[in-house]
Steps between C-alpha positions, in 0.01 A plus 500: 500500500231291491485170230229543237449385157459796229565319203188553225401107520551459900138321544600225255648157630826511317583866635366372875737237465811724360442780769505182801828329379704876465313758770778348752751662260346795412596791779890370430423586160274832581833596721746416143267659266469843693840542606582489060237772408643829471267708239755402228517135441200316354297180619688280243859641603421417877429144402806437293685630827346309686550177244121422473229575248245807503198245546665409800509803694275739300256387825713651743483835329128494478481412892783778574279764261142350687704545836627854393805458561637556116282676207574532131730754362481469137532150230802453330512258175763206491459269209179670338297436820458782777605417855407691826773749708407560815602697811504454884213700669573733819418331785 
């Protein structure tokens, strides 16, 4: 898959800078990320596998959904705050 910025704030320095010190790192974590989401566990339970925090990887669903290779299932809530489930599309 092709590297490509799809965060909200991408045309701002700080967010040029961010994308340029991790996109090296990023189809590792693309490859980690898809092989947890099964239609059942939520964004927030993959990154406590995984041992990081949403913010860090809530990118690499949003390039996985933009590259159609996942799409939203349903929302669960976890603490008050809703979270994203999604499943693997049929390729």
């Amino acid at each position: 898959m092709e590297l490509q910025d799809y965060s909200r704030g991408r045309n701002n320095e700080n967010s040029k800078a961010a994308f340029e010190t991790i996109k090296e790192k990023i189809p590792a974590m693309w490859i980690k990320v898809y092989n947890l989401i099964d239609g059942i566990r939520s964004t927030l339970e993959i990154a406590n596998i995984l041992g990081v925090q949403i913010h860090v990887i809530s990118g690499r669903f949003s390039e996985l959904k933009a590259k159609n290779k996942i799409y939203q299932t349903s929302s669960t809530k976890i603490g008050g705050k809703s979270y994203a489930v999604y499943s693997k599309t049929i390729n």
